[in-house]
C-alpha positions as CSV (number, residue, x, y, z in Angstrom):
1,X,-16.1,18.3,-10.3
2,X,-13.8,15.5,-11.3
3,X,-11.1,14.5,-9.0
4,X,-8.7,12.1,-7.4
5,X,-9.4,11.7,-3.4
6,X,-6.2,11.3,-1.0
7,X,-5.5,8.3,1.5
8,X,-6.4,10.9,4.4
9,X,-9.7,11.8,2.4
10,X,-10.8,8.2,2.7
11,X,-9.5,7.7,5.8
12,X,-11.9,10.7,7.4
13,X,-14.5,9.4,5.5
14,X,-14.4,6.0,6.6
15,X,-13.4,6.8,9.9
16,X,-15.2,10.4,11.2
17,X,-12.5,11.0,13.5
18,X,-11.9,14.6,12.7
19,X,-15.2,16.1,12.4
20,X,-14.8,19.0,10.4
21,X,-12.4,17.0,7.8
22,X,-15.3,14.4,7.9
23,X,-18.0,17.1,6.8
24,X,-15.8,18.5,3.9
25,X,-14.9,15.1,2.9
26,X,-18.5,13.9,2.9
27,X,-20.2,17.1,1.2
28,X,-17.4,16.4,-1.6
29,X,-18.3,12.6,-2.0
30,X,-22.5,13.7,-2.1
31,X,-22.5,16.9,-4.0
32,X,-23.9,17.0,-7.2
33,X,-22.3,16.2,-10.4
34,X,-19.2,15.0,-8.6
35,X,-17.1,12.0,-10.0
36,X,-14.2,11.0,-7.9
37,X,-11.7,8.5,-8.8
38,X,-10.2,6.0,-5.9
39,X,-6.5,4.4,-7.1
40,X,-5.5,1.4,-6.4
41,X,-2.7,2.3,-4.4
42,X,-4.9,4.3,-2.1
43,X,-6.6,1.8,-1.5
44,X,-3.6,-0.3,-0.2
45,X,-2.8,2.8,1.7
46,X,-5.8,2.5,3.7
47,X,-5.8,-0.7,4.2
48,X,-2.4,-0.5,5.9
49,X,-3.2,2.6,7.8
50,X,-6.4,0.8,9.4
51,X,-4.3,-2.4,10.0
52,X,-1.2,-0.7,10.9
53,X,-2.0,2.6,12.8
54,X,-5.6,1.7,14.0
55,X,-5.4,-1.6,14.8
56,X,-8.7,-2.8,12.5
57,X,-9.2,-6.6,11.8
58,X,-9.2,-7.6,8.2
59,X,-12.8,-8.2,8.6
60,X,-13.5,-4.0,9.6
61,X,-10.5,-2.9,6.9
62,X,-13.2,-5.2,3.7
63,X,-16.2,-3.4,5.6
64,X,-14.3,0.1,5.0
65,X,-13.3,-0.6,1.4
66,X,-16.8,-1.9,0.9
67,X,-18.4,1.1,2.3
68,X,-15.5,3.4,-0.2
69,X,-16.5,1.1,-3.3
70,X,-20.0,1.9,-2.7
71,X,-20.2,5.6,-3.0
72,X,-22.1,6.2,-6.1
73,X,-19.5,9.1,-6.7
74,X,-16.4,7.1,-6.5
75,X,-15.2,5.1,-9.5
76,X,-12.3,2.6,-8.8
77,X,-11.0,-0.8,-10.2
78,X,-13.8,-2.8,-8.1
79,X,-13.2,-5.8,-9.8
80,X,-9.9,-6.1,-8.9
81,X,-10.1,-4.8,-5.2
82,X,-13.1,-6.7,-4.8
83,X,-11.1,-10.0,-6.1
84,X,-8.1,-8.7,-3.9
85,X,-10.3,-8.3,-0.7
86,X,-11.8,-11.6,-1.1
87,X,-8.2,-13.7,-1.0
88,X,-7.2,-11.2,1.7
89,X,-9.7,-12.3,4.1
90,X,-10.1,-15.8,2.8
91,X,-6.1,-16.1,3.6
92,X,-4.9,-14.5,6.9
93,X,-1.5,-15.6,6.1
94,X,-1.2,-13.3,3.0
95,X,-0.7,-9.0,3.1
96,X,-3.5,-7.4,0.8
97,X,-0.2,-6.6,-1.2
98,X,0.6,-10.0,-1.7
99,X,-3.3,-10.7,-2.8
100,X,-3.0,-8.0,-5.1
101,X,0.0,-8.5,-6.8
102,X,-1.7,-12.0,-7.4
103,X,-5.0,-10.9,-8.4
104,X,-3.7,-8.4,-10.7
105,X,-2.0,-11.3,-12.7
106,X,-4.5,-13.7,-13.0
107,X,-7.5,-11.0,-13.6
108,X,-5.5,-8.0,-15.6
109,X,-3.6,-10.2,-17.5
110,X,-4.8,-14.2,-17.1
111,X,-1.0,-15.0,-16.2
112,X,0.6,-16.4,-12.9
113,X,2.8,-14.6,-10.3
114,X,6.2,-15.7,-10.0
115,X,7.4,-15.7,-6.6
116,X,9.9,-16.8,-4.1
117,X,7.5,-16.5,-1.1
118,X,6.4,-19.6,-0.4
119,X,3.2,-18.5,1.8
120,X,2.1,-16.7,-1.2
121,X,2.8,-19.7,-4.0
122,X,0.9,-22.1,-1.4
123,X,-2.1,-20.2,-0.4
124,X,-2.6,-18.2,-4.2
125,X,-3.4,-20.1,-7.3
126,X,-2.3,-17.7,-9.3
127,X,1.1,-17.3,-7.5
128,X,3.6,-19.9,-8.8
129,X,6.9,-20.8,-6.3
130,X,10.5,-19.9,-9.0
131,X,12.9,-23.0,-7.3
């Protein structure tokens, strides 16, 4: 089976709080011969339902997409989350929207971010301040 997994797929996953979701989410994620693909965006979904809704620290939000990244039978644009979770907790003042906004730039396409936030232009290389 080939598919796309949800936000709440991930989120029982990662977080085993409704048991029997966990159980079908995890015997989909180890069965054999299953490929599942992880978009970016639900990625940024989980991150804001872990910072927003369960109060994680950046810290336990990287350990989560981590542990999601690392499931042989999940495929997803590591490079760039992995790039995106690195600036996120290397820069507290910054969303992970705002790190991957400026990661996608400089890795997808070698070019800057032009911005008017000022946090983002001073803590991103990548991000460049429009005056």
């Amino acid at each position: 089976m080939t598919a796309s997994l949800d936000t709440n797929v991930l989120l029982r996953l990662a977080l085993r709080d409704i048991p029997a979701q966990y159980e079908v989410a995890r015997d989909l994620v180890v069965a054999q011969n299953s490929h599942f693909v992880v978009t970016d965006t639900a990625i940024a979904e989980v991150v804001h339902a872990l910072m927003h809704h369960y109060h994680f620290s950046r810290g336990q939000v990287a350990a989560v997409i981590e542990a999601i990244l690392a499931e042989p039978a999940i495929t997803s644009n590591v490079r760039l989350i992995t790039a995106t979770l690195n600036q996120f907790l290397s820069q507290p003042q910054l969303s992970y929207t705002d790190c991957y906004l400026a990661e996608e730039a400089n890795l997808g396409h070698n070019i800057p971010l032009l911005t008017f936030d000022k946090d983002l232009a001073k803590h991103h290389p990548a991000a460049q301040l429009l005056d």
